[in-house]
py3Dmol code that shows the C-alpha trace and the ligand (Angstrom):
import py3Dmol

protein = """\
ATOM      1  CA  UNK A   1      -8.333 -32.462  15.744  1.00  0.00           C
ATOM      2  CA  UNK A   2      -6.422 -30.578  17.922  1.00  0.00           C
ATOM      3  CA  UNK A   3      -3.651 -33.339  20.152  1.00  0.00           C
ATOM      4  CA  UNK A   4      -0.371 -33.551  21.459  1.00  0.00           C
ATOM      5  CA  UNK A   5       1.277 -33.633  17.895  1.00  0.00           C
ATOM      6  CA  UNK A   6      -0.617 -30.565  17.123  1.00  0.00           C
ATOM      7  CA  UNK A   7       2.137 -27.847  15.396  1.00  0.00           C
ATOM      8  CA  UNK A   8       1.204 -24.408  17.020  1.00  0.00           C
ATOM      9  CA  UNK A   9       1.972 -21.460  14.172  1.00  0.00           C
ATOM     10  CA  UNK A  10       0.991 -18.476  15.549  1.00  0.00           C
ATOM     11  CA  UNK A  11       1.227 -14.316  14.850  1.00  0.00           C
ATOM     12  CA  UNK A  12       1.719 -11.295  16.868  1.00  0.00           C
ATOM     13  CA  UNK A  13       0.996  -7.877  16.982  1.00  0.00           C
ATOM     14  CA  UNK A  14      -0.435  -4.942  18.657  1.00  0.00           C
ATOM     15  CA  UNK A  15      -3.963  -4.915  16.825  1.00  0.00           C
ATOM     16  CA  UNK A  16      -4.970  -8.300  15.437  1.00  0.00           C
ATOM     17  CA  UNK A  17      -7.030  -9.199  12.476  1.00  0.00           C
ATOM     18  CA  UNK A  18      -8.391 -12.744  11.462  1.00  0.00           C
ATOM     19  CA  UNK A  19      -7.049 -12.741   8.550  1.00  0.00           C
ATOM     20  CA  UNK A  20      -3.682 -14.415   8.823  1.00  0.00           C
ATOM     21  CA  UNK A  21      -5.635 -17.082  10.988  1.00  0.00           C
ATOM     22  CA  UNK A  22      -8.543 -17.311   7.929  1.00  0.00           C
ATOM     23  CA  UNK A  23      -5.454 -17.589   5.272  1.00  0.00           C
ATOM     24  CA  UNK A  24      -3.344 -20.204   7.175  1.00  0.00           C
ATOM     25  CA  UNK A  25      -5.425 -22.508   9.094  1.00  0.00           C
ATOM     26  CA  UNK A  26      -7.733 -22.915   6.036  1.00  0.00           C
ATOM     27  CA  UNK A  27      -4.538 -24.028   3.830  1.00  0.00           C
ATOM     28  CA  UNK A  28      -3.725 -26.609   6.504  1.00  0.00           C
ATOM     29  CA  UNK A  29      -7.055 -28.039   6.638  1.00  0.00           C
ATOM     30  CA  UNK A  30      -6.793 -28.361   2.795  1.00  0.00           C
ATOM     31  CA  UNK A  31      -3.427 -29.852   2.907  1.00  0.00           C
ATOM     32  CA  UNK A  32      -4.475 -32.230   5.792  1.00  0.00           C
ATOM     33  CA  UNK A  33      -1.410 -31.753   7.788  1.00  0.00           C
ATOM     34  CA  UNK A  34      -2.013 -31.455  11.930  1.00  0.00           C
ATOM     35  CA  UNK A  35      -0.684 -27.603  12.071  1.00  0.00           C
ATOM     36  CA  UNK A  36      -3.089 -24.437  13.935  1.00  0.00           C
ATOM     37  CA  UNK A  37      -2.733 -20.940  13.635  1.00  0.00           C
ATOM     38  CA  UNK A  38      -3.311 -18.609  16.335  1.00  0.00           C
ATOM     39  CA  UNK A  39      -3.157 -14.940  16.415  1.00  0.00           C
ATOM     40  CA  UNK A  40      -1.871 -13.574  19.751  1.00  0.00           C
ATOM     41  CA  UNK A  41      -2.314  -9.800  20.789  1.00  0.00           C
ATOM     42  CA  UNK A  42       0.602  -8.759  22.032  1.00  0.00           C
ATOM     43  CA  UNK A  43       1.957  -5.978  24.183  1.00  0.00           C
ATOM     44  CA  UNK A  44       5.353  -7.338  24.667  1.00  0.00           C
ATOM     45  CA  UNK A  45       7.534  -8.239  22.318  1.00  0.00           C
ATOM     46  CA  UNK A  46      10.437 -10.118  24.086  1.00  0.00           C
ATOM     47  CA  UNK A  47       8.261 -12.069  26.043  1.00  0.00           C
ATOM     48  CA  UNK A  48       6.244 -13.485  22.963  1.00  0.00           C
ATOM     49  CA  UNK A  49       9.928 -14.260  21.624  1.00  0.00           C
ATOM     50  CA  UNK A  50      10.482 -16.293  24.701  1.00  0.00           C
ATOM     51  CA  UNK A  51       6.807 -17.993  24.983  1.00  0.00           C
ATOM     52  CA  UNK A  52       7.809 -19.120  21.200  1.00  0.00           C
ATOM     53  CA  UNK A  53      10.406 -21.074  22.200  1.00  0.00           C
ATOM     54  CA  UNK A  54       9.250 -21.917  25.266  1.00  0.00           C
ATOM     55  CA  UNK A  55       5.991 -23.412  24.327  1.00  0.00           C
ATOM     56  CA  UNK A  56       7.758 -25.172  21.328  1.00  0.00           C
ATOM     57  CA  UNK A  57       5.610 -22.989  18.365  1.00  0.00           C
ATOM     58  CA  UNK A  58       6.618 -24.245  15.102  1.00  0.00           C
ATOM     59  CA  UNK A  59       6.293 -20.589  13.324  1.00  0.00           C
ATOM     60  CA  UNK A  60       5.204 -17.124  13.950  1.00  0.00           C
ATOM     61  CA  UNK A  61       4.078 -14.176  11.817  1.00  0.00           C
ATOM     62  CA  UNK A  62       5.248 -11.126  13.255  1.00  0.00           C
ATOM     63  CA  UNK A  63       2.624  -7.500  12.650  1.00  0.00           C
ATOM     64  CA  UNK A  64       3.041  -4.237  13.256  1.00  0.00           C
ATOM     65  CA  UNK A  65       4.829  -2.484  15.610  1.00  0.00           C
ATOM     66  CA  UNK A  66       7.283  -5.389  15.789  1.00  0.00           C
ATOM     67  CA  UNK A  67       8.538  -6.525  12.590  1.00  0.00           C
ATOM     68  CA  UNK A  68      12.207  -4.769  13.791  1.00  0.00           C
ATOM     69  CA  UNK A  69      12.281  -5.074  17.332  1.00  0.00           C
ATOM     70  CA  UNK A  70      11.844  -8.920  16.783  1.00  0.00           C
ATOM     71  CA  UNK A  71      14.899  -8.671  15.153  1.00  0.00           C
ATOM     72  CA  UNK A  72      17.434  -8.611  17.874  1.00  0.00           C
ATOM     73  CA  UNK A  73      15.380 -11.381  20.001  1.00  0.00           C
ATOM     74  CA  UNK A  74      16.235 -14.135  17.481  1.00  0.00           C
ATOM     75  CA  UNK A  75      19.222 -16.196  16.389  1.00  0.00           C
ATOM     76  CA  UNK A  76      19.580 -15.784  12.760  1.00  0.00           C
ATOM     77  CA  UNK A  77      18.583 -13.443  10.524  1.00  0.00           C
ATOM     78  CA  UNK A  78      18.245 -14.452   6.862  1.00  0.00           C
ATOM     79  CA  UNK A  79      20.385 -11.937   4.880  1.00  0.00           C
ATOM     80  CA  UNK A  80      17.129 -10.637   2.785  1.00  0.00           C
ATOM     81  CA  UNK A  81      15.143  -9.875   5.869  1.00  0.00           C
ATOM     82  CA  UNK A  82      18.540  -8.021   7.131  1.00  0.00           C
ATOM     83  CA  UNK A  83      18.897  -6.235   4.117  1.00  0.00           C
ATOM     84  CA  UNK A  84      15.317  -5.170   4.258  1.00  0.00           C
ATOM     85  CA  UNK A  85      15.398  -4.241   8.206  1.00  0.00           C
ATOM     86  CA  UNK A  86      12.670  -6.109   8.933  1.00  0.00           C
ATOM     87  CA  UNK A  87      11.317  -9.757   9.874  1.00  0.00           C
ATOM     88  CA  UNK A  88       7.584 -10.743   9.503  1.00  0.00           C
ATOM     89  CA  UNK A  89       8.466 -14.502   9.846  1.00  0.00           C
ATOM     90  CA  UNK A  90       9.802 -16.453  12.016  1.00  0.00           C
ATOM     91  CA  UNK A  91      11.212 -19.752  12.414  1.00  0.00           C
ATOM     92  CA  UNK A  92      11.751 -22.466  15.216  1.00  0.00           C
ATOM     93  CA  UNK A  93      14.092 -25.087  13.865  1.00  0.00           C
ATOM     94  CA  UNK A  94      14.247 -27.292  17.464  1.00  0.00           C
ATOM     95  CA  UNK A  95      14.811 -24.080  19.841  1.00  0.00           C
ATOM     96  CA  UNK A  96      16.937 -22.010  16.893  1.00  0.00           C
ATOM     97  CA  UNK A  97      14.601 -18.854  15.509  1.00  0.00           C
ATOM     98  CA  UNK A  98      15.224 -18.051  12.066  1.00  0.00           C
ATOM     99  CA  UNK A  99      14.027 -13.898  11.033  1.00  0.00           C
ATOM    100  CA  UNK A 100      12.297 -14.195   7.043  1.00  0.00           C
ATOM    101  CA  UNK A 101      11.089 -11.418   5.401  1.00  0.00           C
ATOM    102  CA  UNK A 102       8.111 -12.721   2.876  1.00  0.00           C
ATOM    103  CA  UNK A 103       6.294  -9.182   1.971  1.00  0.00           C
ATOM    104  CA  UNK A 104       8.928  -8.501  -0.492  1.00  0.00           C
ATOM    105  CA  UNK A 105       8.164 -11.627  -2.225  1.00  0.00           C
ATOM    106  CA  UNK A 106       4.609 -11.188  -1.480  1.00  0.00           C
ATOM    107  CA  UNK A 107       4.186  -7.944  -3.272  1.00  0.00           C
ATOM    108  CA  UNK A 108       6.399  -9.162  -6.245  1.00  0.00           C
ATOM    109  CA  UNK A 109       4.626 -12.122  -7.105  1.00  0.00           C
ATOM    110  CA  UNK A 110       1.176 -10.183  -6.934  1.00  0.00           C
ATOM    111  CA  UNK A 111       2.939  -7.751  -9.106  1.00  0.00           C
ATOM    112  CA  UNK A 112       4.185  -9.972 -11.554  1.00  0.00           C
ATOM    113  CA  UNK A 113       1.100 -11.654 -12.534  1.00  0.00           C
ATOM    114  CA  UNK A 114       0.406  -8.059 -14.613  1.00  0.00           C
ATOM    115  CA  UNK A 115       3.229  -6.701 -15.479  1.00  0.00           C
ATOM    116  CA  UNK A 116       7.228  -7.674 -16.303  1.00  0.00           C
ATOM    117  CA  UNK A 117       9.210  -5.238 -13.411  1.00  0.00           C
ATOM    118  CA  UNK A 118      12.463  -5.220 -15.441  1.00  0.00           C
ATOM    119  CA  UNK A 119      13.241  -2.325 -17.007  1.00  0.00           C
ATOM    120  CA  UNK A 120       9.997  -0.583 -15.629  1.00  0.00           C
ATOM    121  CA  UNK A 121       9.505   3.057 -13.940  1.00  0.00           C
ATOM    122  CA  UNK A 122       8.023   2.529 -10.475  1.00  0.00           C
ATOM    123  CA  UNK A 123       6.856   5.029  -8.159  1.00  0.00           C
ATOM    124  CA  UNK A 124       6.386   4.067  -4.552  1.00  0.00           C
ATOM    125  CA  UNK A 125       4.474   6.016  -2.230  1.00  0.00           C
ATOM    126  CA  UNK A 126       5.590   5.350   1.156  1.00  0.00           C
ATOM    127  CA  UNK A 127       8.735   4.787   3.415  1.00  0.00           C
ATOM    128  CA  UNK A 128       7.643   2.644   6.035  1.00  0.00           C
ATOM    129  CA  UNK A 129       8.463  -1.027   6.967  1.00  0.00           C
ATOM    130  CA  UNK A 130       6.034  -2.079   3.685  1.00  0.00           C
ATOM    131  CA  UNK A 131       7.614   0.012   1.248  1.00  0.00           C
ATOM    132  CA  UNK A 132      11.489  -1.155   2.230  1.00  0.00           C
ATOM    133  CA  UNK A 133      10.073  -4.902   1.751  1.00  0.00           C
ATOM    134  CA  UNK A 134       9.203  -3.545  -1.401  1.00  0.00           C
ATOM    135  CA  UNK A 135      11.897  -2.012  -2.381  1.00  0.00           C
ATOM    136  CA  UNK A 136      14.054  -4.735  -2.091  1.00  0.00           C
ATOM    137  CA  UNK A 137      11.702  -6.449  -4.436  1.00  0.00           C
ATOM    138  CA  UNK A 138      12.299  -3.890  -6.854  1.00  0.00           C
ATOM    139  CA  UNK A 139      15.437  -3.313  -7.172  1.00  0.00           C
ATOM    140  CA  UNK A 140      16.215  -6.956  -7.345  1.00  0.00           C
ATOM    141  CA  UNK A 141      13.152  -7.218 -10.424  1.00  0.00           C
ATOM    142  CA  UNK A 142      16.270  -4.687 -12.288  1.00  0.00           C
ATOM    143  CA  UNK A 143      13.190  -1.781 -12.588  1.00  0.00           C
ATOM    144  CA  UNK A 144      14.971   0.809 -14.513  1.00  0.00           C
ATOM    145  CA  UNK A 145      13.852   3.290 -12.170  1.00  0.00           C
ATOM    146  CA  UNK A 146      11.999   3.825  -8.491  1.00  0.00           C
ATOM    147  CA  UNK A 147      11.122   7.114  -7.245  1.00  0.00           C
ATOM    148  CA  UNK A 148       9.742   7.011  -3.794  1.00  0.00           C
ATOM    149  CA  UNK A 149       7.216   9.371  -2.916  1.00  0.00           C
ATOM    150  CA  UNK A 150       6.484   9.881   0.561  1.00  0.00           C
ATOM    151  CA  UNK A 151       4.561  13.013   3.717  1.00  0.00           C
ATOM    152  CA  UNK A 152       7.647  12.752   5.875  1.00  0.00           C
ATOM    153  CA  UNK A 153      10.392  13.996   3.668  1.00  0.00           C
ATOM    154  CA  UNK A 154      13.429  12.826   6.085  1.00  0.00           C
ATOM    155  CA  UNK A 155      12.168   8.861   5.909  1.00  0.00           C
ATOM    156  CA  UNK A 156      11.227   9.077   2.188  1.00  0.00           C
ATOM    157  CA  UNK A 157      14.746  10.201   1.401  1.00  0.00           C
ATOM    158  CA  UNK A 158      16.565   7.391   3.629  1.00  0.00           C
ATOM    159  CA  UNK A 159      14.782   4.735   1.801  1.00  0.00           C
ATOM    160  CA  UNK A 160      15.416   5.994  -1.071  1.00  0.00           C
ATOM    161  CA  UNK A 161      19.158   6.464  -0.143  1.00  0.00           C
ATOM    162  CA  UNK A 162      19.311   2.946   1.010  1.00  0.00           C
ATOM    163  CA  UNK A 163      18.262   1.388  -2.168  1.00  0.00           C
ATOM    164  CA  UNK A 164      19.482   3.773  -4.205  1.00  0.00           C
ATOM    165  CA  UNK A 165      16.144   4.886  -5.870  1.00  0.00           C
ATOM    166  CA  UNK A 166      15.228   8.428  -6.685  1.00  0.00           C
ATOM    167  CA  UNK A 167      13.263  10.585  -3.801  1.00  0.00           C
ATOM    168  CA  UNK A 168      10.911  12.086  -5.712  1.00  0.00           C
ATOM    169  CA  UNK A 169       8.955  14.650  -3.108  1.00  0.00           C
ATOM    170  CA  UNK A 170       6.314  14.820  -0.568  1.00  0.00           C
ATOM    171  CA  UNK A 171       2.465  13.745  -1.298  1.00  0.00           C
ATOM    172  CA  UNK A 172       1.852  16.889  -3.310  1.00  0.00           C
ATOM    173  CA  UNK A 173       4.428  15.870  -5.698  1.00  0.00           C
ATOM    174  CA  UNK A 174       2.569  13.409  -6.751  1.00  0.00           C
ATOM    175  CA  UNK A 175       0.890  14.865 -10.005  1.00  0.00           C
ATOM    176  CA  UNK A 176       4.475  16.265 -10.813  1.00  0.00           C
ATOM    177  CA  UNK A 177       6.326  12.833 -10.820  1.00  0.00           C
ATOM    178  CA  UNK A 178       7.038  12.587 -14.720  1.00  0.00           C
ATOM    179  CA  UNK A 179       6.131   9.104 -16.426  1.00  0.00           C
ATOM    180  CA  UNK A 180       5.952   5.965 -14.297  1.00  0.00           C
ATOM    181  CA  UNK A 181       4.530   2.654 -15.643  1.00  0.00           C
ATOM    182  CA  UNK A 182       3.694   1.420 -12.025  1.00  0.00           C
ATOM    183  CA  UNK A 183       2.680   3.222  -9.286  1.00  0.00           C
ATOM    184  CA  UNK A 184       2.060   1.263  -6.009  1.00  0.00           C
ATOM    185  CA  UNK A 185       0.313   2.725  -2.845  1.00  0.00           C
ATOM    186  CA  UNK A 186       2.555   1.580   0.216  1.00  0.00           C
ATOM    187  CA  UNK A 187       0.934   3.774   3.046  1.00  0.00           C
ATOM    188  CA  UNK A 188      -2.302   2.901   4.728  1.00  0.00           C
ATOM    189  CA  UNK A 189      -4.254   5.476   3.064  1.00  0.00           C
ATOM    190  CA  UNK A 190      -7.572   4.212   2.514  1.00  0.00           C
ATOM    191  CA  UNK A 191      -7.556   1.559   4.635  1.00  0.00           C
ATOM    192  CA  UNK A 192     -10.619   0.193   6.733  1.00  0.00           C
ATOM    193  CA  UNK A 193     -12.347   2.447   8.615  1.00  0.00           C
ATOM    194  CA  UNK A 194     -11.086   5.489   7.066  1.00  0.00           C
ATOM    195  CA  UNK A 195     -12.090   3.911   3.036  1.00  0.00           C
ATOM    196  CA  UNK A 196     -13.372   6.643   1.793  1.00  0.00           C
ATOM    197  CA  UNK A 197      -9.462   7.979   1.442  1.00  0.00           C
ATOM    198  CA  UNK A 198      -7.261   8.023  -1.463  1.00  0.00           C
ATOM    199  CA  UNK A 199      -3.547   8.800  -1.348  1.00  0.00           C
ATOM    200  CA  UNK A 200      -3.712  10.137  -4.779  1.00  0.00           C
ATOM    201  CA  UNK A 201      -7.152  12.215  -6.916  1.00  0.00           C
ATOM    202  CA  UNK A 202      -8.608  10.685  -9.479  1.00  0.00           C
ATOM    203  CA  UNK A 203      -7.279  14.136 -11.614  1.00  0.00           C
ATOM    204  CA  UNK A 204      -3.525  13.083 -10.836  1.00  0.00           C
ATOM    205  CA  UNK A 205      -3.474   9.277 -12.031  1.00  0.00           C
ATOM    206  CA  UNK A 206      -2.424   8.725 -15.433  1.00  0.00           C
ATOM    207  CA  UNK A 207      -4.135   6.867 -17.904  1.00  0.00           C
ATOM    208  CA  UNK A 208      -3.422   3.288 -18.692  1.00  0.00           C
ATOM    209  CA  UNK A 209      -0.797   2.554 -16.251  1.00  0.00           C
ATOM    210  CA  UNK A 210      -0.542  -0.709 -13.600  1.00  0.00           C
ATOM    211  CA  UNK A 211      -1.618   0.701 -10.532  1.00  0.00           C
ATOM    212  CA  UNK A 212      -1.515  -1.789  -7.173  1.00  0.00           C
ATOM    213  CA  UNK A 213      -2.610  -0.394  -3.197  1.00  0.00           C
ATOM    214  CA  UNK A 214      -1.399  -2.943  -0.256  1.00  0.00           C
ATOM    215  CA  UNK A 215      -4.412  -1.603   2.044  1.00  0.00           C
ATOM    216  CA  UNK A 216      -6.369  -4.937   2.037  1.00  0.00           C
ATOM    217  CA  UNK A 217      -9.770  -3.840   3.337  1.00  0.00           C
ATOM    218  CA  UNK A 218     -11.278  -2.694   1.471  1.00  0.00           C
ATOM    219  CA  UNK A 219     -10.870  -4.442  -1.114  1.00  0.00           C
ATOM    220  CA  UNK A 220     -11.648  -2.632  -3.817  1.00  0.00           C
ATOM    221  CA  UNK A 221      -9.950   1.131  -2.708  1.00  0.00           C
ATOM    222  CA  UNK A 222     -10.572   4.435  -3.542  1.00  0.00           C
ATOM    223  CA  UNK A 223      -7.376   4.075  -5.704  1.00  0.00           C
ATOM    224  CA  UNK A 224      -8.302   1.400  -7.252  1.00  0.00           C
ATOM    225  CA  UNK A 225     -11.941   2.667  -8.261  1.00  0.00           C
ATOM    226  CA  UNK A 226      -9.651   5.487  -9.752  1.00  0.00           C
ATOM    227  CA  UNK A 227      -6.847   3.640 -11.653  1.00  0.00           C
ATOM    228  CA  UNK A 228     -10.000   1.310 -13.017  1.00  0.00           C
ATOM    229  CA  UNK A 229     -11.616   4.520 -14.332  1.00  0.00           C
ATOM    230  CA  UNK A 230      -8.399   5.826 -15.974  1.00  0.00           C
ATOM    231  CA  UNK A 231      -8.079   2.089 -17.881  1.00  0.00           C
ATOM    232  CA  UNK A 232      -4.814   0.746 -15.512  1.00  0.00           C
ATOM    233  CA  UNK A 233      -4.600  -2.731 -14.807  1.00  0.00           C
ATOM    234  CA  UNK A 234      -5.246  -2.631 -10.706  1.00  0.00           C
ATOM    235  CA  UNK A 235      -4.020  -5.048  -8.449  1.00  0.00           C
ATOM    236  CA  UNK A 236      -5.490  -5.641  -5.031  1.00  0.00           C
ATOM    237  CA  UNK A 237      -3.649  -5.590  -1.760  1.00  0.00           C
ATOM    238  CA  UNK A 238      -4.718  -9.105  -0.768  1.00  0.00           C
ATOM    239  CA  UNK A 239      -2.993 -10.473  -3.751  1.00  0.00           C
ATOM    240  CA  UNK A 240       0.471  -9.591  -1.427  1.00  0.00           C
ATOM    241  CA  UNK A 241      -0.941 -11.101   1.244  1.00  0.00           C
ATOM    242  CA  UNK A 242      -1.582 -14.491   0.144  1.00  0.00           C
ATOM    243  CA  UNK A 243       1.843 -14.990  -1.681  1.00  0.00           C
ATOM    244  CA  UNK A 244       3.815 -14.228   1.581  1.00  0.00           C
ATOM    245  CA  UNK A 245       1.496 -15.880   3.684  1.00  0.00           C
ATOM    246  CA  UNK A 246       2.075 -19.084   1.249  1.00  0.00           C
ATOM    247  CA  UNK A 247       5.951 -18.475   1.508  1.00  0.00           C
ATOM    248  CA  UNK A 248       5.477 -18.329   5.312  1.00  0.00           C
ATOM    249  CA  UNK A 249       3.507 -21.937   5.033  1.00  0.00           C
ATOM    250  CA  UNK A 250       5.712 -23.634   3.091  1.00  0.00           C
ATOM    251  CA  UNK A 251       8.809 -22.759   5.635  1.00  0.00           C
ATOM    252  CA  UNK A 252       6.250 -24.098   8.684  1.00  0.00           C
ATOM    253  CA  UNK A 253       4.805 -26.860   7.423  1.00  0.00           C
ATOM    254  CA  UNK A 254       7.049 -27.916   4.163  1.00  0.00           C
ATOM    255  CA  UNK A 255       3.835 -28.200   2.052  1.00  0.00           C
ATOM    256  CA  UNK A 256       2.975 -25.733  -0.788  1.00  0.00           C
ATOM    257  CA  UNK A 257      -0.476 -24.704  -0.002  1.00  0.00           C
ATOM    258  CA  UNK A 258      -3.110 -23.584  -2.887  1.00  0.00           C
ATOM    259  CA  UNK A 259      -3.498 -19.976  -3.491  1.00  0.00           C
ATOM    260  CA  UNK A 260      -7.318 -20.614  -4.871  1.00  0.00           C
ATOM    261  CA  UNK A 261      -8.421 -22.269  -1.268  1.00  0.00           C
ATOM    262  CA  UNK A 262      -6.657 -19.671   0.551  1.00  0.00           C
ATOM    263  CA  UNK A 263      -8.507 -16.727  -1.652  1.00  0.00           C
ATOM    264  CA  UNK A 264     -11.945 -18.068  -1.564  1.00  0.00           C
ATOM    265  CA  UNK A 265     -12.012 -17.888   2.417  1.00  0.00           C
ATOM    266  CA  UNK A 266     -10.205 -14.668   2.470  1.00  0.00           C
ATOM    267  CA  UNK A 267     -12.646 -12.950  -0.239  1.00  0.00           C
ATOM    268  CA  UNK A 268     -15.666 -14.271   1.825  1.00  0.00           C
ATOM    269  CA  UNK A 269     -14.406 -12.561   4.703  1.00  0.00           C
ATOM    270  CA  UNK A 270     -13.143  -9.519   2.902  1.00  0.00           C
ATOM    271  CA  UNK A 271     -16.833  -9.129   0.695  1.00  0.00           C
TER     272      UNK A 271
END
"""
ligand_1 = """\
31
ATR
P 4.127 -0.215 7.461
O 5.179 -0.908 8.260
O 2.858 -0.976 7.328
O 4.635 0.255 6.127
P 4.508 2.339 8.752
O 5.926 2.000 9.002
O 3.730 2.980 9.855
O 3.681 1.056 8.323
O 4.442 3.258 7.451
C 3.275 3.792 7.012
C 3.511 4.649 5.757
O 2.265 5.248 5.418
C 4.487 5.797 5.957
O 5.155 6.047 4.741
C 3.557 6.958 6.296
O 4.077 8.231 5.979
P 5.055 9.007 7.027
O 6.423 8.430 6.824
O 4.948 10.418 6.626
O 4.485 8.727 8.407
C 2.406 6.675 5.381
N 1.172 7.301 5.827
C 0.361 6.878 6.830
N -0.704 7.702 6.935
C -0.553 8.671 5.983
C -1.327 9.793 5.555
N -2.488 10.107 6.151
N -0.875 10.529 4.525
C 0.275 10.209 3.903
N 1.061 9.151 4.241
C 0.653 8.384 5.268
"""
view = py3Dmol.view(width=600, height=400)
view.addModel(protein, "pdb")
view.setStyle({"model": 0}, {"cartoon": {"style": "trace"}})
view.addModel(ligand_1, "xyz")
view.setStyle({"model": 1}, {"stick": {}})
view.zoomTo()
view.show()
C-alpha cells in the first residue's frame, strides 16, 4: 500500500516504456519492501533533477536523450559512469545525487552467462551512449581485441579512440571484419516498430559464433533469427536489461532482487 513511508524510485525520458516500471515494481513487491516505481515523461531535464530532490525520490533511472545532460545537474559522479560519459542511475543519499552507470554491467553479465570475454575478439556495432557503456565493459573483461563498427564514421572512430579499440569501418564493412568470436548489435536496428530490420544479412554472419542484439522488442530479432540459423549461441537484449535494472535496485532499496521474478513479468509483456 501506497503511505507516507512510501520510497518513490522513478525514471525519465523523452519516450517512455513500461518496462522499467514492469521490472522494478514487480521485484519490490517480491521482496516486500514499501518502494514504487514511476516512469515520468520528461521534456526537461534540469527540472526533473530538481523535482528529485525536491520531492525526496529515493532513485531515478535516467533514458534517452538524457543519460549526459543529467550529468552536470548532480553532485557526484561515480568514476565508472565518468569514464563511460554517461549516467542512467541516479542516487539520492538525503539531498546528495550520486550519477551510476549500470548498462555496462548490464550487458556484461548477460554476456557472461555464454561466453568467457577475456582474451576474446569482439566486434561492436555502434558508437552511441550503449556501445561506450559497453565498451567499458569490454575492455575491463581484458577482450584481446574490439573493433567497433559503426554508419557515422567520425563517432565510430572517437569511441574507438577513447577506449583504445580498433575502428573497423562503416556498416558495409561488416562482412569484411576478419574473425570475431562475438559480435554484439549496439544500434537500434531492428527495434520495435521497424522489426523486420537487421543491422547485418543473414549471408554476412559467420557460423558458430556468440552473437547478442540490445534492441529488446522484439525479442527474438531479425539478428537473432540469423545468428540461430548460422548455429551461434544468441543472447537477447532483455538479458542487459534486467542485470542493470537489478544493480539499479540493489543501490535504491539495499535488497538483491530475483532475476527469475523480474523475467517472468517482463517476458509476459514482451511475448
Ligand atoms: P544509444 O544511447 O541507445 O546507444 P544513440 O546514442 O542514439 O543511442 O546511438 C544509436 C546508435 O545506433 C548509433 O551508433 C547509430 O549510428 P550513427 O552514429 O551513425 O547515428 C546507430 N544507428 C541508429 N540507426 C541506425 C541505422 N538505421 N543504421 C545504422 N546505424 C544506426
Amino acid at each position: 500500500m501506497i503511505n507516507d513511508k512510501t520510497k518513490i524510485c522513478g525514471s525519465i525520458a523523452i519516450k517512455q516504456s513500461e518496462l522499467g516500471s514492469i521490472m522494478h515494481n514487480t521485484a519490490y513487491n517480491n521482496l516486500g519492501v514499501n518502494f514504487i516505481y514511476i516512469p515520468f515523461t520528461v521534456s526537461h531535464c534540469k527540472s526533473a533533477i530538481e523535482g528529485i530532490r525536491a520531492l525526496k525520490f529515493r532513485g531515478c533511472s535516467v533514458s534517452m536523450p538524457y543519460k549526459q545532460e543529467v550529468m552536470k545537474y548532480l553532485d557526484k559522479i561515480d568514476p565508472v559512469a565518468q569514464e563511460i560519459g554517461a549516467v542512467n542511475t541516479i542516487v539520492n543519499d538525503d539531498g546528495v545525487l550520486t550519477g551510476y552507470n549500470s548498462d555496462w554491467i548490464g550487458a556484461i553479465k548477460a554476456l557472461k552467462e555464454i561466453t568467457e570475454l577475456k582474451n576474446k575478439k569482439v566486434v561492436l556495432v555502434g558508437a552511441g551512449g550503449a556501445s561506450r557503456a559497453i565498451s567499458y565493459g569490454l575492455k575491463k573483461s581484458q577482450c584481446n581485441k574490439v573493433t567497433i563498427i559503426n554508419r557515422t564514421v567520425d563517432k565510430g572512430k572517437a569511441l574507438a579512440d577513447d577506449f583504445g579499440f580498433e575502428f573497423g569501418g562503416d556498416i558495409e564493412k561488416i562482412n569484411e571484419v576478419i574473425d570475431y568470436d562475438i559480435l554484439i548489435n549496439a544500434t537500434s536496428v531492428g527495434f520495435f516498430p521497424n522489426e523486420n530490420n537487421s543491422i547485418i544479412n543473414e549471408k554476412d554472419l559467420k557460423n558458430d559464433k556468440v552473437v547478442m542484439d540490445i534492441v529488446i522488442k522484439p525479442l527474438e530479432t531479425p539478428l537473432l533469427e540469423f545468428a540461430k540459423k548460422k548455429n551461434c549461441k544468441t543472447i537477447s537484449g532483455y538479458r542487459m536489461l534486467i542485470y542493470q535494472a537489478l544493480f539499479q535496485i540493489e543501490k535504491y532499496s539495499g535488497k538483491k532482487a530475483k532475476f527469475e521474478v523480474m523475467e517472468k513479468a517482463l517476458l509476459e509483456k514482451l511475448k
